[in-house]
C-alpha positions as CSV (number, residue, x, y, z in Angstrom):
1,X,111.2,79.1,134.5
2,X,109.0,81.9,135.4
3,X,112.0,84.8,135.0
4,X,112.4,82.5,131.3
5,X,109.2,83.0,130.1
6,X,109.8,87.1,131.1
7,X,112.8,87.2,129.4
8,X,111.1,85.7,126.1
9,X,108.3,88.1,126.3
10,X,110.3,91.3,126.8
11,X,112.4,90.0,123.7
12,X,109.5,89.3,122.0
13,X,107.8,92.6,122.7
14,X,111.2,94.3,121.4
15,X,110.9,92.0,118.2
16,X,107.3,93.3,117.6
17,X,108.2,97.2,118.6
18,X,111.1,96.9,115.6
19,X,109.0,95.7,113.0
20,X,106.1,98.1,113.8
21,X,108.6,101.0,113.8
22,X,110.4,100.1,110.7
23,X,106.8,99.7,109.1
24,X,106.2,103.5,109.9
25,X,109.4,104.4,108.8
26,X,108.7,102.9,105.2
27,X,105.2,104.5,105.2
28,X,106.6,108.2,106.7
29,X,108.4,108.4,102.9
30,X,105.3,107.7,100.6
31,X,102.6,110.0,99.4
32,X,99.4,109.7,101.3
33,X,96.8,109.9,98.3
34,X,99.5,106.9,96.5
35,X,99.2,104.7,99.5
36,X,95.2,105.2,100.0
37,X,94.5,105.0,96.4
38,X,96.7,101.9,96.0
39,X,95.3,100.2,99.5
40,X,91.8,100.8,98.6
41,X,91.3,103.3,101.5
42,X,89.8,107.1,102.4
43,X,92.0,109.8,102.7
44,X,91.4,112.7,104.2
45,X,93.5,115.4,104.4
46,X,92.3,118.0,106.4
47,X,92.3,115.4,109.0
48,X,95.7,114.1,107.7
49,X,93.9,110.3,108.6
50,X,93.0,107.5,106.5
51,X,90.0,105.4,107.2
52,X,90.4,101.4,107.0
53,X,86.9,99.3,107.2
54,X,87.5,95.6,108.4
55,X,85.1,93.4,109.3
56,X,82.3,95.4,110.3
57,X,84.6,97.9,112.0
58,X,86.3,101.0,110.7
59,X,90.1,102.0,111.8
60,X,91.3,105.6,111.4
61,X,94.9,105.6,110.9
62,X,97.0,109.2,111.6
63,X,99.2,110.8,109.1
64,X,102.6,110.8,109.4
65,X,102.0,108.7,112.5
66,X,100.5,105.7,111.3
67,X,98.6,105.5,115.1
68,X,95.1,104.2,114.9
69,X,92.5,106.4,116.9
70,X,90.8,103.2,118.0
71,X,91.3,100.4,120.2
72,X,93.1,97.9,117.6
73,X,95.0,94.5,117.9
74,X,98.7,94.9,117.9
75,X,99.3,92.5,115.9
76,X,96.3,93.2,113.1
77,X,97.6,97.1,113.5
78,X,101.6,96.1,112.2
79,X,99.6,93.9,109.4
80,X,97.3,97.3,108.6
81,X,100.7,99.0,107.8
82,X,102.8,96.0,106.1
83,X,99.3,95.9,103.7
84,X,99.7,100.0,103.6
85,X,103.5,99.1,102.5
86,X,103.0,96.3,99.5
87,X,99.7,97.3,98.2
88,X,100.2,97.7,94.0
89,X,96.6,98.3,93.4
90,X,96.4,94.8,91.8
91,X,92.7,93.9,90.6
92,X,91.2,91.7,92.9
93,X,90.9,88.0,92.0
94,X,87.7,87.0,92.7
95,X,89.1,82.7,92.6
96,X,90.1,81.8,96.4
97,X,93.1,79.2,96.8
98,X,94.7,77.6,99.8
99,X,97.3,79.3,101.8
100,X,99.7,76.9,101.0
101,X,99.0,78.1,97.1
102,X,100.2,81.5,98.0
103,X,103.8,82.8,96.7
104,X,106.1,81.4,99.2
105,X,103.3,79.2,101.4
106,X,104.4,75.8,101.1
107,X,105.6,75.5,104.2
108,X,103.5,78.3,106.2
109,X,100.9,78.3,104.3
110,X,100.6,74.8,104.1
111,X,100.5,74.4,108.1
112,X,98.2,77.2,108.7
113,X,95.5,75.6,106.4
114,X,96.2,72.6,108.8
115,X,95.6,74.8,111.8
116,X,92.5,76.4,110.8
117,X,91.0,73.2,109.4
118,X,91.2,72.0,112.6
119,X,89.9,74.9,114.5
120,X,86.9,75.7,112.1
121,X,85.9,72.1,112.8
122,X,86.2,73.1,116.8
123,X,84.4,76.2,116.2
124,X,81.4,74.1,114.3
125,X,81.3,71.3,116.6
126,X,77.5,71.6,118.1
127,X,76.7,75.3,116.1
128,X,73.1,75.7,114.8
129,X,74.2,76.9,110.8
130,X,71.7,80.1,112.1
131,X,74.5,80.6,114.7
132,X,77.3,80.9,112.4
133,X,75.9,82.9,109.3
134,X,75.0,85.4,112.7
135,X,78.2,85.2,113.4
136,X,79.3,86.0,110.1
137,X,76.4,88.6,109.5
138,X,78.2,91.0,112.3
139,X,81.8,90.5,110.4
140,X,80.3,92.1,107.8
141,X,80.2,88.9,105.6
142,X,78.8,88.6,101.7
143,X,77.1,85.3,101.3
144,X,77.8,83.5,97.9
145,X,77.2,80.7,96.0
146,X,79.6,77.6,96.3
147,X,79.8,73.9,96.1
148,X,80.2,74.0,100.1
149,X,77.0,74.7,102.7
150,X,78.0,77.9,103.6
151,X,80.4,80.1,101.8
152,X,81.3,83.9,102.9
153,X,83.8,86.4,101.9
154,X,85.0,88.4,104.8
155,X,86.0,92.2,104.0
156,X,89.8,92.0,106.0
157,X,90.5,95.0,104.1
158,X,89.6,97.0,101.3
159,X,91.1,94.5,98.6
160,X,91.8,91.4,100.9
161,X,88.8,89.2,101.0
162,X,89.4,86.3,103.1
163,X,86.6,83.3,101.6
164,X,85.4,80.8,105.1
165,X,84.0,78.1,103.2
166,X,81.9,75.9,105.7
167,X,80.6,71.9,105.6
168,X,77.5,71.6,108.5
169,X,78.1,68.2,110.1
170,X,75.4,65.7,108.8
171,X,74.6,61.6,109.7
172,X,77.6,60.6,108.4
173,X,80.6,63.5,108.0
174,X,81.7,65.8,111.0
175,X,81.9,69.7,110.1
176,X,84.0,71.1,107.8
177,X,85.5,74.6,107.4
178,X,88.1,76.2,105.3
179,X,89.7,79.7,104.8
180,X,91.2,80.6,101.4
181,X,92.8,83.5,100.2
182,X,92.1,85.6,96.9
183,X,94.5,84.7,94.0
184,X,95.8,88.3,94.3
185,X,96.5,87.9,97.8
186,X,100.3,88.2,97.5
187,X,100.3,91.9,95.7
188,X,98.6,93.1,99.3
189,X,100.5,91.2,101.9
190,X,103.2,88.0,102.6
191,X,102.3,84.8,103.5
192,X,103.2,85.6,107.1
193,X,100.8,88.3,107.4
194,X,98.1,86.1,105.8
195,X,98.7,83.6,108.6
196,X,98.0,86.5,111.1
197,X,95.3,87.6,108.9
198,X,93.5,84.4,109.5
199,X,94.3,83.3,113.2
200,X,92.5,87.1,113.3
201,X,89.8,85.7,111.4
202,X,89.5,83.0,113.7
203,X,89.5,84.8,116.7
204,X,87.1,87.2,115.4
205,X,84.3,84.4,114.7
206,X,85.0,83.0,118.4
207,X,83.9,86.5,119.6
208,X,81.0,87.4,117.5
209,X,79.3,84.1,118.6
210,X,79.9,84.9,122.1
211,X,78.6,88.2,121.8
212,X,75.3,86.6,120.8
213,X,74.8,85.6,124.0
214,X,75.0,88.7,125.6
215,X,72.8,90.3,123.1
């Protein structure tokens, strides 16, 4: 069982090694003012880097190596350069939807929206609201008006907003949360990535609320 559970690992660390490489191979080809204007980010080209900010963070990314100088999640790293890759400079939509709404996220989309329902309800269970908008103060959150409790827009890059709307458990109704995408999502990155996008999102929160702790 144990040499089973290797064996998956090593092919799925092969799996992920081939899809980061082939994402730098795309990017090597492409003008590096084209891909920072069109992904919203800073060039510079003395430095030959482009700076990324996400969540309160900020990711310099080499050029023509596409390495980041930080310490970065491999998996929010290969999602970095697949948005690199299919951003058209498309406005952003400022109307969230579902991820099931997104081209092609019936059946992924769909399920993630499940998933997260269920784990923003987890992640609300027995939180003070001051806790979470804290939370979502050090993700770099904007705050705006909605027909939920709580709604903020997380910056997941420069023109992918991820909305978190949030229902506070009351008398009668447990909590309530829900992640949407922006209606221009798809120009920026597939339905795949926006699944990894979120479970990142979700992670994220878990951490900035334990960091309070030790603050």
């Amino acid at each position: 069982m144990a040499n089973q559970k290797k064996q998956k690992q090593a092919q799925d660390n092969r799996a992920f090694n081939e899809m980061l490489k082939s994402a730098k191979k795309r990017l090597e080809q492409r003008p590096p003012d084209d891909l920072a204007r069109k992904a919203g980010a800073a060039f510079a080209p003395e430095a030959a880097v482009f700076t990324f900010p996400s969540l309160g963070c900020t990711y310099t990314i080499t050029y023509p190596g596409f390495e980041c100088k930080e310490a970065i999640d491999e998996w929010f790293h290969l999602v970095l350069l697949h948005y690199m890759d299919l951003a058209d400079e498309t406005p952003v939509s400022d109307a969230f939807v579902p991820f099931a709404d997104q081209q092609e996220g019936l059946i992924r989309g769909t399920k993630f929206d499940h998933t997260a329902a269920q784990a923003l309800r987890a992640f609300l269970t027995g939180r003070r609201p001051e806790q979470v908008k804290a939370a979502l103060q050090k993700l770099d959150a904007a705050f705006v008006p909605s027909n939920a409790d709580l709604c903020a827009v997380l910056p997941f890059l420069p023109f992918y907003p991820i909305a978190l709307k949030i229902w506070f458990d009351d008398d009668e109704f447990p909590p309530e949360g829900k992640l949407l995408l922006s209606k221009s999502a798809s120009h920026y990155l597939t339905i795949e990535d926006a699944v990894v996008a979120g479970e990142f999102i979700l992670r994220e929160l878990e951490t900035a609320v334990a960091s309070q702790g030790k603050s």
